[in-house]
C-alpha positions in Angstrom: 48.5 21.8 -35.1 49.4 18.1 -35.2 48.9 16.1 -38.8 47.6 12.5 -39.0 50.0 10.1 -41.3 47.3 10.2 -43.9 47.1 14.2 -43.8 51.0 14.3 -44.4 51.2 11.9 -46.8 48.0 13.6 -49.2 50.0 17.1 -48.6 53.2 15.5 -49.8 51.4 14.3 -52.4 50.2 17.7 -53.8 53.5 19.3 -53.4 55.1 16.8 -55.4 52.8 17.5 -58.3 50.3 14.7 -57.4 46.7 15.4 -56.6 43.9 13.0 -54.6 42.3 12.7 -57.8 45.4 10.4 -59.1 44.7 7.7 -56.6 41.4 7.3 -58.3 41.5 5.6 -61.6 42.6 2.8 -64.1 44.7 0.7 -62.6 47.0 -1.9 -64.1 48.4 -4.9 -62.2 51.7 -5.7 -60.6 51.5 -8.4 -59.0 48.8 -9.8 -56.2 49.1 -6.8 -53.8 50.7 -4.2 -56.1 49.0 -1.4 -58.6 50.1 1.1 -60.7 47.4 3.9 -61.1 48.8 7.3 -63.3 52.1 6.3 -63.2 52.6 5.3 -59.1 52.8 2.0 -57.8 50.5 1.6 -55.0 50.8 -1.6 -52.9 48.1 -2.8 -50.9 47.6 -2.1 -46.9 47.7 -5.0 -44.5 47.7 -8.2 -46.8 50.7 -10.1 -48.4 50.2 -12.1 -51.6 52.4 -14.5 -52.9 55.0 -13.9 -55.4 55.2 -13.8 -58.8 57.2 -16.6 -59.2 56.2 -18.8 -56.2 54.5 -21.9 -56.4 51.5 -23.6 -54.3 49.9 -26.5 -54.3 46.7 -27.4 -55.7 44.1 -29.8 -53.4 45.6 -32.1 -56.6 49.0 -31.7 -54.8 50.2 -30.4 -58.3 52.2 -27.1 -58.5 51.1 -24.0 -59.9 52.0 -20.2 -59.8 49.4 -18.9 -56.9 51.2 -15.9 -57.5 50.4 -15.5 -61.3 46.5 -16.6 -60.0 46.4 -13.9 -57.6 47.4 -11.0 -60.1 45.2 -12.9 -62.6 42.1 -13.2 -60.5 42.5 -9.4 -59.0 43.0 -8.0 -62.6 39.6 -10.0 -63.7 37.8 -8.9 -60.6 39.1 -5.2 -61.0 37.7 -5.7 -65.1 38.6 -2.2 -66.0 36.3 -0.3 -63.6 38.2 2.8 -61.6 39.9 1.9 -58.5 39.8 4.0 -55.6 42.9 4.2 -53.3 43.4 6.1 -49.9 47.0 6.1 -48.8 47.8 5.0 -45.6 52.5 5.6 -45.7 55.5 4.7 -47.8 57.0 1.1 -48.0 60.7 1.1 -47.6 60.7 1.1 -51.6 59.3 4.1 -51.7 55.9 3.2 -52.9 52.3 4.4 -52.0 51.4 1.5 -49.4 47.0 2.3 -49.5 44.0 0.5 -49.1 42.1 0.6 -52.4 38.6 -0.5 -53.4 36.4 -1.1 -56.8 32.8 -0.7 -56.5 33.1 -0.3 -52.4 34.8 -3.4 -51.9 37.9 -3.5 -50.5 40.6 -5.3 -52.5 42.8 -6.5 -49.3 39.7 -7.9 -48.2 38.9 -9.6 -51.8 41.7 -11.3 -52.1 42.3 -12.7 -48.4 38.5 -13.7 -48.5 39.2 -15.9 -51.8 42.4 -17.4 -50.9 44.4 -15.2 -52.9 46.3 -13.6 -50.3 47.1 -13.3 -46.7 46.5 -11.2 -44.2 49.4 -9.6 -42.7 49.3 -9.0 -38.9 52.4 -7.0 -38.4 50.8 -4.2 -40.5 47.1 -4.8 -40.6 47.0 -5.6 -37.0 44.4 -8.4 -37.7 42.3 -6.2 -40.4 41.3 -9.3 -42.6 42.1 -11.8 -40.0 38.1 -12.5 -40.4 38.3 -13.2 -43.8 41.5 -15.1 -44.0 39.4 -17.7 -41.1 36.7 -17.9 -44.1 38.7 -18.3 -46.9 40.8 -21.3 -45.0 37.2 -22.8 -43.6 36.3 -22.9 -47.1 39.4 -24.0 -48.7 39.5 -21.2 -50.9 42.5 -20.3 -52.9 45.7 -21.3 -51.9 44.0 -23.2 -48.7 43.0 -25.8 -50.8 46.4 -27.2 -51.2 49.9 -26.3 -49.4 51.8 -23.3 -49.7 54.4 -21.2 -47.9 53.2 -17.9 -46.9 54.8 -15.0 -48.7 56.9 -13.6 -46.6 58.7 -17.1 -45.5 59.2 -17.7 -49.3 61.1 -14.2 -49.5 62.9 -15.0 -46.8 64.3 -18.2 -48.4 65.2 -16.4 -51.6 67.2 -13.7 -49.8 69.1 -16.7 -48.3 69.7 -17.8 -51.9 67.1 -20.8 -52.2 65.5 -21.3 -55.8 62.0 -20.5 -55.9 60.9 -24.0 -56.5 62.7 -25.4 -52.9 61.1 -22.2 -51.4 57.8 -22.5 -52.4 57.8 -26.2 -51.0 57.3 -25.8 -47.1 59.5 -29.4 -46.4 62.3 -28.1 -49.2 62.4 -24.6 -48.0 65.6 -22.5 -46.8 64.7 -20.9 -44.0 
């Protein structure tokens, strides 16, 4: 009998101590793509949002931490109501990567829909891609202004850049 990623990753669960159950519940934020719910973190399948200390541009061409706005917006929108995850695999940190949802919507699809965040191809093999072409039509989120996709902006801090020439795309040390 072969198991599907999902099936071994619930059975490791439960023999670890862990139950279904605790990937359903209050969450608190991380960050934009990362929960904690009973203790795990959980990061979110397929999307990408900016870090905590990365800045964007506003359609004012001032800066401002789109990272900050994205936990802020997704802790508001979450507003204490249970959250719902159902694990997908394990990031190389070890955590829970899952897609989750409050109320039936999808929280990867939340925040790339508003701006918030991004979808990420090379794991959610065009999931939100939809959404993201909404959210950019509209100029929602970080698409109002200028900004330096998540990923990129890692990059440049690995390389030893300081987040403020990494979050700007002409000062950035790629």
């Amino acid at each position: 009998m072969r198991l599907s990623s999902s099936a071994l990753l619930i059975l490791a669960a439960l023999c670890t101590g862990a139950s279904a159950d605790d990937l359903r519940g209050q969450a608190s934020i991380i960050d934009g793509d990362t929960l904690e719910l009973h203790g795990m973190r959980i990061r979110l399948w397929g999307i990408d949002a900016p870090e905590s200390s990365q800045l964007c541009r506003g359609d004012d061409s001032l800066p401002y931490r789109c990272g900050a706005k994205a936990a802020n917006e997704l802790d508001r929108f979450i507003g204490g109501r249970p959250v719902n995850c159902e694990p997908v695999s394990r990031d190389v940190y070890g955590r829970t990567v899952a897609t989750c949802s409050v109320g039936g919507v999808d929280l990867g699809d939340w925040l790339v829909r508003g701006g918030l965040a991004f979808d990420w191809p090379r794991y959610s093999k065009g999931r939100y891609d939809g959404a993201q072409r909404e959210a950019e039509h509209a100029g929602r989120g970080v698409w109002a202004g200028s900004f330096v996709v998540p990923w990129m902006y890692r990059a440049c801090i690995d390389k030893g850049g300081r987040s403020e020439a990494c979050s700007d795309d002409a000062n950035a040390n790629w």
